[in-house]
C-alpha positions in Angstrom: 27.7 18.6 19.7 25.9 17.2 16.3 22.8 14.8 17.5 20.7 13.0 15.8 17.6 12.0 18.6 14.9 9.4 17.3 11.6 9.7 19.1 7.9 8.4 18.3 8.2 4.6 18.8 6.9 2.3 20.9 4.1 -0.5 21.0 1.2 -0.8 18.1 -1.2 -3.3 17.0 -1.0 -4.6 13.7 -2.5 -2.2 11.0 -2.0 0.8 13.4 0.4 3.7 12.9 3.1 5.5 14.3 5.1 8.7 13.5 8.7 8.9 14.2 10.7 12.1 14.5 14.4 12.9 14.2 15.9 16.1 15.9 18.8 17.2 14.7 21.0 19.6 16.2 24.7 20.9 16.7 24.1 21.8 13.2 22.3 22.3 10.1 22.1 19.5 7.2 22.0 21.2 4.5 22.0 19.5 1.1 21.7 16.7 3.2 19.6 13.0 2.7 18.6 12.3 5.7 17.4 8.9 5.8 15.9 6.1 7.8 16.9 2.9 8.3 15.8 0.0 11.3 17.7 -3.3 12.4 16.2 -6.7 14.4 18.4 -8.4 16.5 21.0 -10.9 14.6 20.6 -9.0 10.9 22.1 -6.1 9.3 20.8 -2.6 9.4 18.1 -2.0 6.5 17.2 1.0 4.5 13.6 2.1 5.1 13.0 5.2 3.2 14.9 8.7 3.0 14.3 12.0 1.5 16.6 14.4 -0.3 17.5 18.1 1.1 14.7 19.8 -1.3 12.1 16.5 -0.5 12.2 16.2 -4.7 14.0 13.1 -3.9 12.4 10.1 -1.8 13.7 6.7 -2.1 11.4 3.7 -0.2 12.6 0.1 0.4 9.9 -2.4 -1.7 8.7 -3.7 1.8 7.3 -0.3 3.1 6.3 1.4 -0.7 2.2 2.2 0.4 2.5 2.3 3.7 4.8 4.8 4.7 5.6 8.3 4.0 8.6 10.9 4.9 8.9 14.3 4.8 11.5 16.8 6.4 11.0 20.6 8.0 13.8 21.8 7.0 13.4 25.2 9.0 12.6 23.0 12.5 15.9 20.7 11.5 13.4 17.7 11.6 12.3 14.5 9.4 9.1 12.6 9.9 8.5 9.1 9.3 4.7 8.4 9.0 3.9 4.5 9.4 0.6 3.2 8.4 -1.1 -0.5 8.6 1.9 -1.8 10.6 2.7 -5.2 10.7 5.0 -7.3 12.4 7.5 -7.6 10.6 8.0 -4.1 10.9 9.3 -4.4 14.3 13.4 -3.2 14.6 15.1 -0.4 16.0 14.6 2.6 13.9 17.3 4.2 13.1 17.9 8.1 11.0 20.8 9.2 9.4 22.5 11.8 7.2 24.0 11.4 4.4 25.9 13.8 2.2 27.0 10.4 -0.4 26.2 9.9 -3.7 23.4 7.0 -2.5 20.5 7.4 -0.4 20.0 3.4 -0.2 23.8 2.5 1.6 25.0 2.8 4.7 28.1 3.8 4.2 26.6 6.8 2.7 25.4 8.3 6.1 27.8 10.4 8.6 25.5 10.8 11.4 23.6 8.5 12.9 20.9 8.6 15.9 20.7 6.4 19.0 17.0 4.6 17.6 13.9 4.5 18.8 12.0 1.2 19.3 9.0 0.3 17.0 7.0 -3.0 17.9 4.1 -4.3 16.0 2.1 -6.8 18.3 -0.4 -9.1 16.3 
């Protein structure tokens, strides 16, 4: 079957960092965006970052420009999500996705979604 598994989260003190990973399996995403996106309680599901099939392409939400960084290995099936000098407001259920849509920034561009893995930014 075609997974997408989020690992790497858990609990951080403000201005930490964390690295998220996405395994993906059941196939290969080629020419795929895979993105990432996260979601608190009670709001829609928010675009983070993502990074196109080649990594020429990388498309950040104003709220994390600086702070963090993706980057996919394409031969392991895997994308990386780097978070530096976390805050709190960071906190959500992070979320990564593939997308073979015109848009890296929608939702509605993404096919295949993974299960999230919890981020929390104590202060």
């Amino acid at each position: 079957q075609v997974q997408l598994v989020e690992s790497g989260g858990g609990l951080v003190q403000a201005g930490g960092s964390l690295r998220l990973s996405c395994a993906a399996s059941g196939r290969t995403f080629s020419g795929y965006t895979m993105g990432w996106f996260r979601q608190v309680p009670g709001k829609e599901r928010e675009f983070v970052l993502a990074i196109s099939w080649s990594g020429g392409g990388r498309y950040y939400a104003d709220s994390v420009k600086g702070r963090f960084a993706i980057s996919r290995d394409n031969a392991k099936n895997t994308v990386y999500l780097q978070m530096n000098s976390l805050k709190p407001e960071d906190t959500a259920v992070y979320y990564c996705a593939a997308s073979s849509g015109a848009s890296a920034y929608y939702r509605s561009s993404y096919e295949y979604w993974g299960q999230g893995t919890q981020v929390t930014v104590s202060s």
